[in-house]
MARTORLUM-491261 format. One record per residue (C-alpha): residue in one letter; residue number from 1; y, x, z. Coordinates in steps of 0.2 Angstrom, whole numbers, plus 5000, padded with zeros to 4 digits. Layout:
BEGIN
  code  pos     y     x     z
     A  NUM     Y     X     Z
...
//
This chain:
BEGIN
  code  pos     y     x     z
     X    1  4920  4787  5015
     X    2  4931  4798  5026
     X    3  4949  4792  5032
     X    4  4963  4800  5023
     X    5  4970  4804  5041
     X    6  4954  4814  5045
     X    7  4955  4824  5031
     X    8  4973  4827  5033
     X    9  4971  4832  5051
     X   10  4958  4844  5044
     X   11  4971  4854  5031
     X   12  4984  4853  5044
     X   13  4972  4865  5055
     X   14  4969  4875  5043
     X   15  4986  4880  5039
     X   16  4991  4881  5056
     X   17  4978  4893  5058
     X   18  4983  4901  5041
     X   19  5002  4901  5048
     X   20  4996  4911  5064
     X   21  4987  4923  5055
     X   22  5003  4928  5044
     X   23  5015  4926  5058
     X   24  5002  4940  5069
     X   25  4999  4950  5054
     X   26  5016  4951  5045
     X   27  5029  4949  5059
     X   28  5022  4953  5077
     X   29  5009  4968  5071
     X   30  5027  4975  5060
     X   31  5037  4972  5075
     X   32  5025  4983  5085
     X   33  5022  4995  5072
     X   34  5042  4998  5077
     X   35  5043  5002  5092
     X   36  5027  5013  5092
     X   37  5038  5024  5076
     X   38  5054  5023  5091
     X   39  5040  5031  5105
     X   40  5032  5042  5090
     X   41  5051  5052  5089
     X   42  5051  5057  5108
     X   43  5044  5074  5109
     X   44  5026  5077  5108
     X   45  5017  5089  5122
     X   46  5004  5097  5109
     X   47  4993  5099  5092
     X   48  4979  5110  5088
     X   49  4979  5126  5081
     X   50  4964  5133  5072
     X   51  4955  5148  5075
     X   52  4947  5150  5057
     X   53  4945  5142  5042
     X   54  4948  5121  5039
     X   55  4953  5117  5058
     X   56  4938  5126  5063
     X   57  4927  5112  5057
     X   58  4917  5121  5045
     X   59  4903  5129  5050
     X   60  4903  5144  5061
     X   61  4920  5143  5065
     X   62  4931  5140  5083
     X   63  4935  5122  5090
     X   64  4955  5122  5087
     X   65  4965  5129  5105
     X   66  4982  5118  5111
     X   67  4998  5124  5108
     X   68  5015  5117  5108
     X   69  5023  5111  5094
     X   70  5040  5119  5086
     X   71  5051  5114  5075
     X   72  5046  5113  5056
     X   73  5059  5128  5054
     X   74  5051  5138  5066
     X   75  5031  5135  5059
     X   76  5034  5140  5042
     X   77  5043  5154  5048
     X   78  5031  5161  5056
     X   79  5021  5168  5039
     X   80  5027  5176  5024
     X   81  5029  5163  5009
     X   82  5030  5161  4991
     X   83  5043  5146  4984
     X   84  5037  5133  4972
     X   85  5048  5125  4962
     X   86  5044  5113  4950
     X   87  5053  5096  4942
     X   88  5043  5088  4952
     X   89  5040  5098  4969
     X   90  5049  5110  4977
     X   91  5041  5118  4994
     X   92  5031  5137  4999
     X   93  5014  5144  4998
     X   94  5011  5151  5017
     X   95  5003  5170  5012
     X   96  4997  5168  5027
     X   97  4981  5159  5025
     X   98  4985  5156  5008
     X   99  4988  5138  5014
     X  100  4998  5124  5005
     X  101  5007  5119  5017
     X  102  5027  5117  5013
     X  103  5031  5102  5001
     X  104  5043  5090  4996
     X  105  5043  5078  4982
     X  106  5059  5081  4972
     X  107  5060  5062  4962
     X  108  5058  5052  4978
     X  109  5070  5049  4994
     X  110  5067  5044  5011
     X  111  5080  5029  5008
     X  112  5088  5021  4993
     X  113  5103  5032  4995
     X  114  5101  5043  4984
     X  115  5109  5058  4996
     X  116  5094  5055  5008
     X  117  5083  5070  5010
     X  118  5067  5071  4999
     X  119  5052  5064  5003
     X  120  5041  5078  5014
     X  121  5023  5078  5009
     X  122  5014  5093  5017
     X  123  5020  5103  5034
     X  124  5013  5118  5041
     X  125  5004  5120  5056
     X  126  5012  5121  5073
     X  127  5025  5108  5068
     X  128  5021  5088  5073
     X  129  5011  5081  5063
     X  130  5007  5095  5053
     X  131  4998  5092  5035
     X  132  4990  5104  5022
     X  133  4977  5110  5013
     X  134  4969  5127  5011
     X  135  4954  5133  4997
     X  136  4941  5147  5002
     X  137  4923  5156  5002
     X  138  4912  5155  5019
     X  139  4896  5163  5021
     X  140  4881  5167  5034
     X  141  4884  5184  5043
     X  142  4895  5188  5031
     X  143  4910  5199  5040
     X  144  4926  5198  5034
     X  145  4930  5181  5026
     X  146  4950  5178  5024
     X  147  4954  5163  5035
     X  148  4969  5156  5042
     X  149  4974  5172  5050
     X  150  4973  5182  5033
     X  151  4989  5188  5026
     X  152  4987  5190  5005
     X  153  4996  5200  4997
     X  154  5008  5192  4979
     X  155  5000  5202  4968
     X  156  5007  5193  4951
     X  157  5021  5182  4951
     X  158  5037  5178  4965
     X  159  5042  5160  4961
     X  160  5026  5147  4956
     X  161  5034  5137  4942
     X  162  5023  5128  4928
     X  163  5027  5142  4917
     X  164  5025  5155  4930
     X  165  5009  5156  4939
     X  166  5004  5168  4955
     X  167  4992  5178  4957
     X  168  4985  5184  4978
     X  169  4974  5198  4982
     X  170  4963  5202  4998
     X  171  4952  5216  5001
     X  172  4940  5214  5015
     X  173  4933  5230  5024
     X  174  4914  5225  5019
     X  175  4922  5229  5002
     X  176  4925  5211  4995
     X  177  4939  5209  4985
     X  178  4947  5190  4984
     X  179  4956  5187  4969
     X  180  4966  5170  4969
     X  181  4976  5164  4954
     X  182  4988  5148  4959
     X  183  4995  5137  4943
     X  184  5004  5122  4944
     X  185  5011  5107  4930
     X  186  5027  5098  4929
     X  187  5018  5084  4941
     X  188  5009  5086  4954
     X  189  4993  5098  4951
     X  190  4986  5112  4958
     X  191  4977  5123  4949
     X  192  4967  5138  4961
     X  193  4955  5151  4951
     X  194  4946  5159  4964
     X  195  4936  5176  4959
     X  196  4927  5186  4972
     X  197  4920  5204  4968
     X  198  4908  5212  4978
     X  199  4911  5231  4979
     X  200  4901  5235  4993
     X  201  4884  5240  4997
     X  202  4873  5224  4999
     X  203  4873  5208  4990
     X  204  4880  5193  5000
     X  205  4880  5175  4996
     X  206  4895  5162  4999
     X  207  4897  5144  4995
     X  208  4915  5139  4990
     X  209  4925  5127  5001
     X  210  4941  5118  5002
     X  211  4949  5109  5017
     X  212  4965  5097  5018
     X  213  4969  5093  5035
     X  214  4982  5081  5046
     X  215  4986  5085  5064
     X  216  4989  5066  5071
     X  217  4995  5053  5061
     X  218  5012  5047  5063
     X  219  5015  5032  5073
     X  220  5021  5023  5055
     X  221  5004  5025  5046
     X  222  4989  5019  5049
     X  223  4991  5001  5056
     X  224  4993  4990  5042
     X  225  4983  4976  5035
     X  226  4987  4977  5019
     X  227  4986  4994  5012
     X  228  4974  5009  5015
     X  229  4978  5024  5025
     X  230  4967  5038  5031
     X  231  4953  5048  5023
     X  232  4950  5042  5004
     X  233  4937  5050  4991
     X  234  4926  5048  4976
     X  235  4909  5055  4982
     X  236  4890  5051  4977
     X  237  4899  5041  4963
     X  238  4907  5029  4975
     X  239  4925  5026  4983
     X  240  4926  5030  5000
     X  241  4937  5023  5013
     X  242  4940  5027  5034
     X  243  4955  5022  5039
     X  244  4963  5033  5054
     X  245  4958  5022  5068
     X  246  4939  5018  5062
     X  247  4939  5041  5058
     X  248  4946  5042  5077
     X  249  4935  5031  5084
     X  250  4919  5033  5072
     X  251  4921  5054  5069
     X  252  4919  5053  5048
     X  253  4905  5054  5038
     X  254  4896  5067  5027
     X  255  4886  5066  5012
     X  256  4883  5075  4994
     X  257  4892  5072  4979
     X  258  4890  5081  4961
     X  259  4910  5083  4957
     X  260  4921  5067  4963
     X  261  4937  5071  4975
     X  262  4942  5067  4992
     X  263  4959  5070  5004
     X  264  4970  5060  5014
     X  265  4980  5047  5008
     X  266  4998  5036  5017
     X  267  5002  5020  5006
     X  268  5010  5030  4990
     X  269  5006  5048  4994
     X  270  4989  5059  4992
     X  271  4984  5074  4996
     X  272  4966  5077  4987
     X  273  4956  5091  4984
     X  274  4947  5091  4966
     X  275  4931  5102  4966
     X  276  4923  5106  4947
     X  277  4917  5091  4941
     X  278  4898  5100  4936
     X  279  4898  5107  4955
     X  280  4886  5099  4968
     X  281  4897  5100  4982
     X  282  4895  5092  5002
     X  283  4909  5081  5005
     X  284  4915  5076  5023
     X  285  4926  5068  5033
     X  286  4927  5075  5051
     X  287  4941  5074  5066
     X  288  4941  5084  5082
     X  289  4951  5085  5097
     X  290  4965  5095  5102
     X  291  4971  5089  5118
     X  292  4976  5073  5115
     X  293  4978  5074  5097
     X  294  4966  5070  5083
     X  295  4964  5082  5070
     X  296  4958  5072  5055
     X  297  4950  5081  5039
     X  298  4944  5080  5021
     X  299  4932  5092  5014
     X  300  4919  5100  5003
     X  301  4909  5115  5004
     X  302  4900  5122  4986
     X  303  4883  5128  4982
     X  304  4878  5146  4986
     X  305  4883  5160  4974
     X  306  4872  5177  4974
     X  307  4885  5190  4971
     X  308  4876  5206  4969
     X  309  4884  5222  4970
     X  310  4897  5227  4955
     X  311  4899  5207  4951
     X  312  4909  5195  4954
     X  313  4908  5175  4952
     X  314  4924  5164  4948
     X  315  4925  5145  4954
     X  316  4940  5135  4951
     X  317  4945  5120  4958
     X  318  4962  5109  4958
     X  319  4974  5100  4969
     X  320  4983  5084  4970
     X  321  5000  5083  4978
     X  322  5010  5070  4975
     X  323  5014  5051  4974
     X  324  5003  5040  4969
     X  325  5009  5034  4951
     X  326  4998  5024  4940
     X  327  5000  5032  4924
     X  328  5000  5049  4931
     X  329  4984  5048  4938
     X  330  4976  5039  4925
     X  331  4983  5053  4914
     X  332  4974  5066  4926
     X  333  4958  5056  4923
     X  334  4957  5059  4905
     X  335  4964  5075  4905
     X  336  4951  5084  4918
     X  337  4937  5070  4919
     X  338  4940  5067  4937
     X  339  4931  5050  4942
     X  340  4941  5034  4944
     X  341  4955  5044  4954
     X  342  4968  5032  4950
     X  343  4957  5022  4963
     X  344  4968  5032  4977
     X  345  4980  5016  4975
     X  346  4974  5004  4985
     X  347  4968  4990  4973
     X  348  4959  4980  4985
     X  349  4944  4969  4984
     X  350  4954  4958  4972
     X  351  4955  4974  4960
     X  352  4950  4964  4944
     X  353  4968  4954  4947
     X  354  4979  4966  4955
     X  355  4976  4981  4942
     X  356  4979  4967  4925
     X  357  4996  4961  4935
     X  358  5000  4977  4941
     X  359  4997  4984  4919
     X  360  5005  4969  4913
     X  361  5022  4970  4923
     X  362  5021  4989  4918
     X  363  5021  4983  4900
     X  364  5036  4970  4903
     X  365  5046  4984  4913
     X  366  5045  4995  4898
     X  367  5052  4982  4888
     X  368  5065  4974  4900
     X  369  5071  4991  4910
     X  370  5069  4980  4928
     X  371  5055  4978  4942
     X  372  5064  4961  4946
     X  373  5064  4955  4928
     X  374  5045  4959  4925
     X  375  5041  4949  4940
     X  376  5050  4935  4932
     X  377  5043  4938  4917
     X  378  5026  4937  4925
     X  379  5030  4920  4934
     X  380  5033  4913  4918
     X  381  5016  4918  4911
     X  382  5007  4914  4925
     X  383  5015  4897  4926
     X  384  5010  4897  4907
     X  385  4992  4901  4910
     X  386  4990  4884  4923
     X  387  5002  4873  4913
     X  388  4989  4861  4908
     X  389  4980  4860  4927
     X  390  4997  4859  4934
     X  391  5002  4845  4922
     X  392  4987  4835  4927
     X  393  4991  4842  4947
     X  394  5010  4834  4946
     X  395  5005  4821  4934
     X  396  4993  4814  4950
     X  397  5006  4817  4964
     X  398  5018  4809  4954
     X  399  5008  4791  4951
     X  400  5003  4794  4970
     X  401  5019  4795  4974
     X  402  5022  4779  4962
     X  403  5008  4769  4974
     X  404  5015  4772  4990
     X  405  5023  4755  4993
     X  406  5006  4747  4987
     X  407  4996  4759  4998
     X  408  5006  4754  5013
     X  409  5003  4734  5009
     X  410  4985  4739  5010
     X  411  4987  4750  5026
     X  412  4994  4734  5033
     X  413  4985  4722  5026
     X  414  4970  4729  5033
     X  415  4975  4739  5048
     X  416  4960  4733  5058
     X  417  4946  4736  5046
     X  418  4948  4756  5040
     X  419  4931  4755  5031
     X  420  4939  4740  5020
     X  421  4956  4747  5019
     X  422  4948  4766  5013
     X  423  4939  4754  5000
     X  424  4955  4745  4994
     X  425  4964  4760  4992
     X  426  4952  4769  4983
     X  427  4949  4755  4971
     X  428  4968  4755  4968
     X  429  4966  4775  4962
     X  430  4951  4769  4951
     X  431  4965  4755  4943
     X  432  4978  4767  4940
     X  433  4967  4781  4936
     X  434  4973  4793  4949
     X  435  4963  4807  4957
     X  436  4970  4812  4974
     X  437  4961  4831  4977
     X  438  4968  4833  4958
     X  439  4982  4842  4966
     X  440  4971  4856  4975
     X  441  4964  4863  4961
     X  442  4981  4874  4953
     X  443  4985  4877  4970
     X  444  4967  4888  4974
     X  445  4968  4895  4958
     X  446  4986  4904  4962
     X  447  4983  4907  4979
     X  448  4973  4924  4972
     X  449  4988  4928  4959
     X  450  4999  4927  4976
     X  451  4989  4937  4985
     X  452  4986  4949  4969
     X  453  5004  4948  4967
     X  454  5008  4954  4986
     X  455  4996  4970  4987
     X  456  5002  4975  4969
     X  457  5020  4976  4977
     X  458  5013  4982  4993
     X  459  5002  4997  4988
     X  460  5011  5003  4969
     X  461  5026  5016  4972
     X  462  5033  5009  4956
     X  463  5038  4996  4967
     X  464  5048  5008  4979
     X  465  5065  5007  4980
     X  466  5064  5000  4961
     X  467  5082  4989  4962
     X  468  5083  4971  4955
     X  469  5105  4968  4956
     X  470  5115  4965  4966
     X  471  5111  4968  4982
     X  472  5092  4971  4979
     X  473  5091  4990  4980
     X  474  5071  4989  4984
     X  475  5059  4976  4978
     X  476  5046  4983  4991
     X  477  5057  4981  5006
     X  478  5064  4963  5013
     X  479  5078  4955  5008
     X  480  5091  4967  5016
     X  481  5103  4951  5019
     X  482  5103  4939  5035
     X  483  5112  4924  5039
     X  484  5117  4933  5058
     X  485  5131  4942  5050
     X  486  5136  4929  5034
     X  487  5125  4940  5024
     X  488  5137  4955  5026
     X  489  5153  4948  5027
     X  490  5154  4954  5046
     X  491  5153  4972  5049
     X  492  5141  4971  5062
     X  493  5120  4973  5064
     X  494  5112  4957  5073
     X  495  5100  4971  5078
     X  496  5112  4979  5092
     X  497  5113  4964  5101
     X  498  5107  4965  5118
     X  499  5091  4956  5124
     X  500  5087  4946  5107
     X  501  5092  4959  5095
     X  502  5075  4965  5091
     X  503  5073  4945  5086
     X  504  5087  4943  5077
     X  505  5080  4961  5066
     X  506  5063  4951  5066
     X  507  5057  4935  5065
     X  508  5073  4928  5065
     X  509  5078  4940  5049
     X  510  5085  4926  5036
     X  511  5093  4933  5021
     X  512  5098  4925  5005
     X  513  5080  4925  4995
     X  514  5070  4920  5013
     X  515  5084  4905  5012
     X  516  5081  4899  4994
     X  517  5061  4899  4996
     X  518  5063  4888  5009
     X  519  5075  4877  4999
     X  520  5065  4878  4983
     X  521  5048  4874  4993
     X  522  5056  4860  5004
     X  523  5060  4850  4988
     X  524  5046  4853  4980
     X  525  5039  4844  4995
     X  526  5051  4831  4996
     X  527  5042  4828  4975
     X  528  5026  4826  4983
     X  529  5018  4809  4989
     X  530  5018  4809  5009
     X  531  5002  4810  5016
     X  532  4994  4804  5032
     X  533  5004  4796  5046
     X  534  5021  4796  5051
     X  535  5017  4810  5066
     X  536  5008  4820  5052
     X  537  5022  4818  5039
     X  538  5034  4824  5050
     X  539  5025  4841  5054
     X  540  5021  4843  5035
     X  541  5041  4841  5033
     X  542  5044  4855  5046
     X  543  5031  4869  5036
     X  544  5048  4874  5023
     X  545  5055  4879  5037
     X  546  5040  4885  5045
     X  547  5035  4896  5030
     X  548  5054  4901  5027
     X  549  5053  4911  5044
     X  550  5034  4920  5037
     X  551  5039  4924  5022
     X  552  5058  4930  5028
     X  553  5047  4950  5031
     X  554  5039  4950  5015
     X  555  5043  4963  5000
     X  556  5059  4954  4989
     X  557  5047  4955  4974
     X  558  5037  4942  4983
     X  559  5050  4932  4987
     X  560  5057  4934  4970
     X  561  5041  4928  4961
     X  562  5037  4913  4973
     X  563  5054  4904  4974
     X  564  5057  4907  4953
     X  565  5040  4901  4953
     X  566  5044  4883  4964
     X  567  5060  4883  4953
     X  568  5046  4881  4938
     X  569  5038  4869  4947
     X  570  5052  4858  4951
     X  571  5057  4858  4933
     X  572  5040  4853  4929
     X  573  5039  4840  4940
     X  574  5055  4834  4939
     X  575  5053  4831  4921
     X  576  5036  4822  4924
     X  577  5045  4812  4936
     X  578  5059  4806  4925
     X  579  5043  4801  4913
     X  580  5035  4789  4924
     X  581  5050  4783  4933
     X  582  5048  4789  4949
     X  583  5064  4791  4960
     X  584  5066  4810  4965
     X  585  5074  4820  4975
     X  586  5084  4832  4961
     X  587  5092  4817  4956
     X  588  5096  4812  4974
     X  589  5104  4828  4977
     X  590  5114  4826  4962
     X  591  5120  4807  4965
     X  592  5126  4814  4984
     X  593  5137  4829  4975
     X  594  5144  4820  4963
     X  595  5143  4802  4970
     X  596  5134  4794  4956
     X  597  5118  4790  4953
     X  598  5108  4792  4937
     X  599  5094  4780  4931
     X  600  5077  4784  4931
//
């Protein structure tokens, strides 16, 4: 038999590892992350600008020359454009190109104040960090394509609206006439009908293409562990995923795919290009260089279309601009048959948990009007769901916790035979009928809920900036609060003090929820039964506190659920406790505040 000490050695490794981990993942990688967004806002020296269609990445066309980057002001005014406004967007069409490349999301801010600017999607090129898509024809020795030098011309339409659509013309001298009808909803969804009639002398053949691109990813995107960012599709009937480092570093991929979508995706925004679902399209994901900066790209090209002369052939294709919201693209599922393109949230490998939970605290929101009650609500059920093996958990701690005056006679007893004493002890559990892994169990079975949990409120935009009270403006964010300043009572931001101000804004971040985790999950473990020797009971004492400071930079929504969820579990316990007569720390507390003690 194993010596408890062995095996409590053991678990104590493995969560120290576990604490490393989090503490590297969650609060030095962030910390880093922040400094890199602080370079990212010094000027840059250059960014590509493309010679031809789709960055010059399709085929036949230029590598992209350097240039130096302007203002976004000064980029869009360099083309002649068309406004969209919608209730959902508001932005301009570049004539020049025909590029969708000016966009802002009208329901969302960069901050909870509700005065910040709206979220900027798409940017046109020449601006840092320039973002947009563009739809068009290519061809073998066909002269005269439009590319990103051709000017249309408005030939329907001056304002794209959902009830107003445009309509852009361009004649090429070989006698090609381009005919491009833009039509947009009250979301986020592009329509583009694109007809080409050949009124020249010869027959050509072109294949249709479409082309979202991204010059350099911002310093903020791309680096977490948690959520997906970079190229993101639905092609050969499966989802694919580069993030931007592995694209840099890797160059992309390419394959064929009958309908599906692809684009670029940040954690709650997509940009994604939606060919017909009945087309056989090649999909790729490319990136080339401009100077020192990666231009990353999503794209398909059709099939070859014989246009003979005095026809014409009409392909249209659609798309998506917008933040990613559940609902909305499940509803553009059904409503186009586009393949699992709610999947551009980043459900994870634990998918057959996060989407449930993710459905469920919907469901409860509806019914409740709050993020922060749904979470609540869901703590609840999922305390209700293991209530029978956490009974049985708490039940066993609590008659361990019972033995321990015995177990220590036996420790005694036979301190210098540990075969004999391992024997006594686990005769004693036998006796009393008292299992001591019973506790485990509950635990492993929440630890994917908690997990679950933290990419739902990681990756779901229903989460941003949804308030709870008080001073919960975002469940998303971290508890806004911190001890440094009497959690607001002094005007002053520990972050501007000099040398450990970064800390202060960092690891050492407590605010009021970070504060009563640790609280809630220190008595819990002052219920449990101590384990191993006094050396090791003291380090188990100090993980509270330990896990106080990790959890202190997660989203409030995790917080909220975890320390309600202790609260659960220390009314469980507590009442198990009372059952068996077992002296507990509740009523230890209580006897020190109010100097009386109450009988077990």
């Amino acid at each position: 038999m194993r010596d408890d000490s062995t095996r409590n050695t053991i678990i104590f490794v493995v969560c120290s590892l576990a604490l490393l981990l989090l503490y590297q993942v969650f609060i030095l990688e962030p910390a880093a992350h922040r400094r890199q967004a602080e370079a990212a806002r010094k000027p840059a020296a250059a960014i590509g600008a493309t010679a031809g269609p789709a960055a010059g990445t399709l085929p036949g066309v230029a590598a992209p020359a350097q240039v130096h980057v302007v203002t976004r002001q000064e980029a869009a005014a360099t083309s002649p454009r068309v406004t969209i406004d919608t209730p959902a967007l508001q932005g301009s069409i570049s004539l020049k190109g025909a590029r969708f490349d000016d966009l802002f999301l009208k329901q969302y801010r960069e901050t909870v104040d509700p005065n910040s600017p709206p979220v900027e999607l798409l940017r046109p090129e020449g601006a840092l960090h320039a973002w947009f898509a563009e739809f068009g024809w290519t061809g073998a020795n066909v002269p005269g394509l439009p590319n990103a030098n051709t000017v249309w011309t408005v030939t329907q339409g001056s304002t794209l609206t959902p009830t107003s659509p445009l309509t852009l013309q361009y004649v090429s001298p070989a006698g090609l006439t381009f005919t491009r009808q833009i039509a947009i909803d009250a979301r986020f969804m592009f329509t583009v009908t694109d007809t080409v009639a050949n009124t020249g002398a010869a027959p050509v053949s072109l294949a249709p293409y479409g082309s979202v691109q991204r010059q350099g990813a911002p310093a903020h995107v791309g680096h977490s562990q948690i959520v997906h960012e970079g190229a993101i599709g639905w092609l050969g009937d499966e989802l694919r995923l580069i993030k931007y480092s592995k694209w840099a570093k890797d160059g992309g991929m390419e394959l064929p795919s009958r309908g599906g979508w692809t684009g670029i995706t940040d954690m709650y925004w997509l940009a994604a290009l939606i060919p017909s679902q009945s087309e056989n399209v090649r999909g790729a994901f490319r990136v080339t260089k401009a100077g020192d900066t990666n231009i990353f790209e999503a794209n398909y090209v059709g099939a070859l279309r014989q246009i003979p002369v005095g026809k014409q052939v009409t392909e249209t294709t659609r798309f998506f601009a917008g933040a990613k919201t559940v609902p909305v693209l499940k509803g553009y599922e059904k409503q186009f048959d586009i393949p699992n393109l709610n999947w551009a949230v980043d459900w994870g490998r634990l998918r057959l948990l996060t989407q449930p939970i993710f459905s469920f605290l919907e469901f409860i929101y509806r019914h409740v009007g709050n993020f922060g009650l749904a979470i609540l609500g869901l703590t609840v059920v999922v305390r209700l769901l293991f209530f029978p093996l956490a009974n049985k958990q708490y039940e066993s701690m609590t008659k361990m916790k019972k033995l321990q005056p015995q177990m220590e006679e036996l420790r005694a007893r036979f301190k210098e035979d540990p075969a004999k004493q391992q024997q006594e002890i686990m005769a004693l559990y036998q006796r009393e009928k008292v299992n001591p892994i019973a506790g485990c169990l509950p635990l492993l079975l929440q630890i994917p809920v908690f997990f679950a949990l933290y990419k739902v409120l990681s990756v779901t935009i229903e989460m941003r900036h949804a308030p709870f009270m008080g001073w919960i403006k975002d469940l998303s964010a971290r508890d806004p609060t911190t001890i440094w300043n009497l959690f607001g009572l002094i005007p002053w931001n520990p972050a501007s003090t000099p040398l450990i101000g970064q800390i202060l804004d960092s690891t050492l971040h407590l605010g009021v929820l970070p504060l009563a985790y640790g609280f809630t999950m220190w008595l819990t473990t002052s219920m449990s039964p101590p384990v191993g020797d006094p050396m090791q009971q003291r380090i188990f004492k100090l993980m509270p506190l330990l896990f106080m400071f990790i959890m202190a930079p997660f989203a409030v929504g995790l917080l909220i659920y975890w320390t309600w969820s202790n609260v659960l579990t220390i009314l469980q316990q507590y009442v198990i406790m009372r059952r068996l007569k077992v002296d507990n720390p509740v009523d230890q507390l209580i006897a020190r505040f109010t100097g009386k003690s109450r009988a077990a």
